[in-house]
PDB file with one MODEL, atoms N, CA, C and O in Angstrom:
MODEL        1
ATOM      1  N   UNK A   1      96.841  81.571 109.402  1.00  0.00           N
ATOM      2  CA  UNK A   1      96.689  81.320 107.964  1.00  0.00           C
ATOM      3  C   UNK A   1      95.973  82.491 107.302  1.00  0.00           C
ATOM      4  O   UNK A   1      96.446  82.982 106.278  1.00  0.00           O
ATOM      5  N   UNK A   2      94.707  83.016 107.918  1.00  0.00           N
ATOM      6  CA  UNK A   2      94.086  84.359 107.556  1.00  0.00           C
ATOM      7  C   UNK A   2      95.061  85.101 107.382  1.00  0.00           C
ATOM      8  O   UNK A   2      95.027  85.592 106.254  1.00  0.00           O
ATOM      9  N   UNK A   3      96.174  85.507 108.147  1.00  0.00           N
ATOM     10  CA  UNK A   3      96.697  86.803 108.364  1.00  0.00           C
ATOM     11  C   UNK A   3      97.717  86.281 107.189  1.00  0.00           C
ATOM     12  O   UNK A   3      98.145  87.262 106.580  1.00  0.00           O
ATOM     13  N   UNK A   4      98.163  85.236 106.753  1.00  0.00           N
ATOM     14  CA  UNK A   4      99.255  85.188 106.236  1.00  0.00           C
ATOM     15  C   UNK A   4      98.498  85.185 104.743  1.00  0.00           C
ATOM     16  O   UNK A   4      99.387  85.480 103.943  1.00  0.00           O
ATOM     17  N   UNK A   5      97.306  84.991 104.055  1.00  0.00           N
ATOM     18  CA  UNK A   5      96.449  85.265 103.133  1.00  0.00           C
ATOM     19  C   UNK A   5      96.434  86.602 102.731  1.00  0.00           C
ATOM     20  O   UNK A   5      96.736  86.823 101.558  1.00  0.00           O
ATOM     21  N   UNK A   6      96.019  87.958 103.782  1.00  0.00           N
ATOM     22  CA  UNK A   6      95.515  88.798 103.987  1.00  0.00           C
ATOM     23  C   UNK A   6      96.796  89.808 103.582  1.00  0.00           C
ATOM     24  O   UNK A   6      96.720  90.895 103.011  1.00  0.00           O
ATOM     25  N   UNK A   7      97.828  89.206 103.990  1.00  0.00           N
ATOM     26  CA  UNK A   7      99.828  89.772 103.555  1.00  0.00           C
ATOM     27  C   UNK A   7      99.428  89.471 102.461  1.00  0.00           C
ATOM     28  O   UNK A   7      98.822  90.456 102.038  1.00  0.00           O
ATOM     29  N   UNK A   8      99.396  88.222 101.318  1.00  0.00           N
ATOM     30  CA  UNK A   8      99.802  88.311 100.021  1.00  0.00           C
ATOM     31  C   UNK A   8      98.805  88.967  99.175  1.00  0.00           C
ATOM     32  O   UNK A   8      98.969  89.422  98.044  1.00  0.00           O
ATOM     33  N   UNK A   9      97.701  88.947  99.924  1.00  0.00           N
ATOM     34  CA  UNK A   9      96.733  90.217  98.731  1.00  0.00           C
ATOM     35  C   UNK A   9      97.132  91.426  98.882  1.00  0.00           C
ATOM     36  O   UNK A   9      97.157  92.151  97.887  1.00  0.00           O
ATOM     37  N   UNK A  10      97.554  91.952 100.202  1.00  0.00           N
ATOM     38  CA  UNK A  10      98.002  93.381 100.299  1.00  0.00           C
ATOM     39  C   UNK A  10      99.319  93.276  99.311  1.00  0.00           C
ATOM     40  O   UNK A  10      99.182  94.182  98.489  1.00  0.00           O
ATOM     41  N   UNK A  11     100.073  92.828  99.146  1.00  0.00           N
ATOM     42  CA  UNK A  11     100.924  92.885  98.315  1.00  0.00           C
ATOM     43  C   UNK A  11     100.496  93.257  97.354  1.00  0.00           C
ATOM     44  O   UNK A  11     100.507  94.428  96.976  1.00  0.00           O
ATOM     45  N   UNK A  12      99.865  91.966  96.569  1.00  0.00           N
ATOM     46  CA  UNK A  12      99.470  91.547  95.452  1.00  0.00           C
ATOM     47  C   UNK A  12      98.590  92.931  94.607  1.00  0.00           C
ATOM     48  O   UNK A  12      98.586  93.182  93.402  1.00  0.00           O
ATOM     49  N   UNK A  13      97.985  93.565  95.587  1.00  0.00           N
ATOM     50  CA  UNK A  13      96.987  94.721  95.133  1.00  0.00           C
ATOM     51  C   UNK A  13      98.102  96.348  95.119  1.00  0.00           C
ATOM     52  O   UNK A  13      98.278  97.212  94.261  1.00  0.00           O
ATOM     53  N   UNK A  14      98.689  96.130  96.627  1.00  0.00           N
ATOM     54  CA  UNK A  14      99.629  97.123  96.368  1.00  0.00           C
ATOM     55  C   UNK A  14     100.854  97.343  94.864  1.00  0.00           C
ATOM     56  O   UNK A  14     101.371  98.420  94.567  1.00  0.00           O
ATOM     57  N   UNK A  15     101.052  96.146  94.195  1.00  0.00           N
ATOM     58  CA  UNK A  15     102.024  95.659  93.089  1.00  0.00           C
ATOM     59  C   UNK A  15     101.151  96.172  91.837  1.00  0.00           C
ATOM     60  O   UNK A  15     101.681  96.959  91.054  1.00  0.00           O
ATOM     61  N   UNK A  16      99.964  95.790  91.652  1.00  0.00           N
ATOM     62  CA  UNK A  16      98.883  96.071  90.840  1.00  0.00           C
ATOM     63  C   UNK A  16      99.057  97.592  90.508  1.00  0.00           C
ATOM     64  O   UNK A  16      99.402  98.136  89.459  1.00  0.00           O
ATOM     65  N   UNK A  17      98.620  98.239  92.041  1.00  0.00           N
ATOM     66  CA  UNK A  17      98.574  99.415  92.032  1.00  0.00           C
ATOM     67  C   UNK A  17      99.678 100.623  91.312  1.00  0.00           C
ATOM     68  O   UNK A  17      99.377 101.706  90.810  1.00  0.00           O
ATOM     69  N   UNK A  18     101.052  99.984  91.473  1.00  0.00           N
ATOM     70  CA  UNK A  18     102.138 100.228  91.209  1.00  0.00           C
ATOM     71  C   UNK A  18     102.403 100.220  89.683  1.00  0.00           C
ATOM     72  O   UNK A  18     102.937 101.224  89.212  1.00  0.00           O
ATOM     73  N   UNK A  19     102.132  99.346  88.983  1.00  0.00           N
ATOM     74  CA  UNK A  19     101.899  98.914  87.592  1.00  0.00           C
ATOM     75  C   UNK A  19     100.895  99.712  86.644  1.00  0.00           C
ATOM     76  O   UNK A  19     101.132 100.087  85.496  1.00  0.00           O
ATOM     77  N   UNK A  20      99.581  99.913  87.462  1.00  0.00           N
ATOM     78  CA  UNK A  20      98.605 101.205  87.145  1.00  0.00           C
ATOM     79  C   UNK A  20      99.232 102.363  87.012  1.00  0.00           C
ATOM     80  O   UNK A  20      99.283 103.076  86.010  1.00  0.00           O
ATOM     81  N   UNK A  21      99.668 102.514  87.966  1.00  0.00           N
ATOM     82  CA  UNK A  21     100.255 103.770  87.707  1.00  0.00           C
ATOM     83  C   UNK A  21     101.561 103.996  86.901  1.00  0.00           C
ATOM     84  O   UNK A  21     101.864 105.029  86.303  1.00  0.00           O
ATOM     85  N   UNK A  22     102.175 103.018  86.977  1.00  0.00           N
ATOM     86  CA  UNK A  22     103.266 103.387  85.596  1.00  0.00           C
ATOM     87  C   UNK A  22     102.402 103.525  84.394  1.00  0.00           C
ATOM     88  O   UNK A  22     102.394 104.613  83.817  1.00  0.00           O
ATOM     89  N   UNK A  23     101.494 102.301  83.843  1.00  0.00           N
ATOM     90  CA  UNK A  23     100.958 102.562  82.778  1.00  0.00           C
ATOM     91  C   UNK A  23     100.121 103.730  82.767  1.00  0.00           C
ATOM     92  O   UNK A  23      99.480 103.713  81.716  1.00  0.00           O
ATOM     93  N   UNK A  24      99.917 104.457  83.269  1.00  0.00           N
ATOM     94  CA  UNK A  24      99.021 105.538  83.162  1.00  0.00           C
ATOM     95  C   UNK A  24      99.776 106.477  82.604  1.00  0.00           C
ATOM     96  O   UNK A  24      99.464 107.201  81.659  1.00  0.00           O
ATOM     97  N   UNK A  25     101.059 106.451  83.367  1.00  0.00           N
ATOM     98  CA  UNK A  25     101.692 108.443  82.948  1.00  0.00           C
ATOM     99  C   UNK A  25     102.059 108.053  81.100  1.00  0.00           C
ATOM    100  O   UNK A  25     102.483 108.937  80.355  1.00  0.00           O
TER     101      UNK A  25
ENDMDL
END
């Protein structure tokens, strides 16, 4: 259950991250 938690934040932050950076340029 941890590990399967620990997948949707890495997502969740990696997606974020992705979005930051469009809005930035």
């Amino acid at each position: 259950m941890k590990s399967f938690t620990i997948s949707i934040l890495e997502v969740y932050f990696s997606l974020t991250a992705q979005l930051q950076v469009l809005t930035a340029i």
